[in-house]
C-alpha positions in Angstrom: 40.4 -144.7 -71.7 39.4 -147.8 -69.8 40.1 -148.9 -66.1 40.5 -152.4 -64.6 37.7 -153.4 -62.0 37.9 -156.8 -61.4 38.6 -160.6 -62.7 36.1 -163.4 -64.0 37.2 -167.1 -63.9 35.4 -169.0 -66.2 34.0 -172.4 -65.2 35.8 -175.7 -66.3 35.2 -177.0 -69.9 35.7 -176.7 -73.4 37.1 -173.5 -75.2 33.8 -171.5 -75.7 35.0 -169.7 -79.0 36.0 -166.5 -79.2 32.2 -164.7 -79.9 31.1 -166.8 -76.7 34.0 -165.8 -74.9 33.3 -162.0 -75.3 29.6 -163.0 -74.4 30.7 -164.6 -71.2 32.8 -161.4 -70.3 29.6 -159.0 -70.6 27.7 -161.4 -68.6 30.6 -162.3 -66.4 31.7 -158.9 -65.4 28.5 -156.9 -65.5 27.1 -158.1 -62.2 30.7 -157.8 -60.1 31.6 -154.3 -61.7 30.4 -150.8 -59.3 30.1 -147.8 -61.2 30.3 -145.3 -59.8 26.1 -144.1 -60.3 26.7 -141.1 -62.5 29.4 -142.1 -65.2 27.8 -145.5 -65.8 26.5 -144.3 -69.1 29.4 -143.4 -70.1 31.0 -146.6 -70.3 30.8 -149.9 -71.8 31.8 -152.8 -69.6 34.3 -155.5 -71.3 37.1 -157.7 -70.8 40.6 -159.1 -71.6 39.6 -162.6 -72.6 42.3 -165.6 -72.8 42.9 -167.0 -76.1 42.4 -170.4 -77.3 46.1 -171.0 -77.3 46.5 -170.6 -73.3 43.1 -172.7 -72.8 42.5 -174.4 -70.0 45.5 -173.3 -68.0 44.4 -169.4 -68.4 40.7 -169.1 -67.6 40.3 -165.5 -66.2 38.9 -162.7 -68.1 40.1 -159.3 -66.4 37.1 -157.0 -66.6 37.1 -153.4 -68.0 35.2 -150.1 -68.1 35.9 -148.5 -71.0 34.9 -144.8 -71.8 32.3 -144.6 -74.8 33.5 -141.5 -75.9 37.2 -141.2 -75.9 36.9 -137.5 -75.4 37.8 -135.1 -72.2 34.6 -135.7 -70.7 35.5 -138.8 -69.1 37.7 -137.7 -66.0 38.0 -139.6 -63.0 37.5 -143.1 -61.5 34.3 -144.6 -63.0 34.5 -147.8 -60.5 33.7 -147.6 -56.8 
């Protein structure tokens, strides 16, 4: 289970690599993403990076909760 939150655009330059790029979608998305207080343990936050192919033209990373546990016990919206 995982639900959108918002986008990240990446700053001009080269293609970062694809362990960078996941790095840059932690740090990217962490600070713009509201959980909701009480299920923010229960998530990790990520991202749908662009691959080297589309680089530059696609830059965005679109930034995603995702539940921990992909049990029951996530149920609900999990971003303000």
């Amino acid at each position: 289970m995982a639900e959108f939150a918002t986008t990240y655009v990446l700053p001009d330059g080269p293609y970062p690599g694809m362990d960078d790029m996941q790095r840059l979608a932690e740090v990217g998305c962490t600070p713009r993403m509201r959980l909701v207080e009480a299920k923010k343990y229960e998530v990790i936050v990520s991202g749908l990076v662009p691959p080297e192919e589309d680089w530059p033209r696609y830059r965005t990373i679109y930034c995603l909760a995702i539940a921990v546990d992909q049990g029951p016990s996530l149920v609900g919206r999990v971003i303000m």
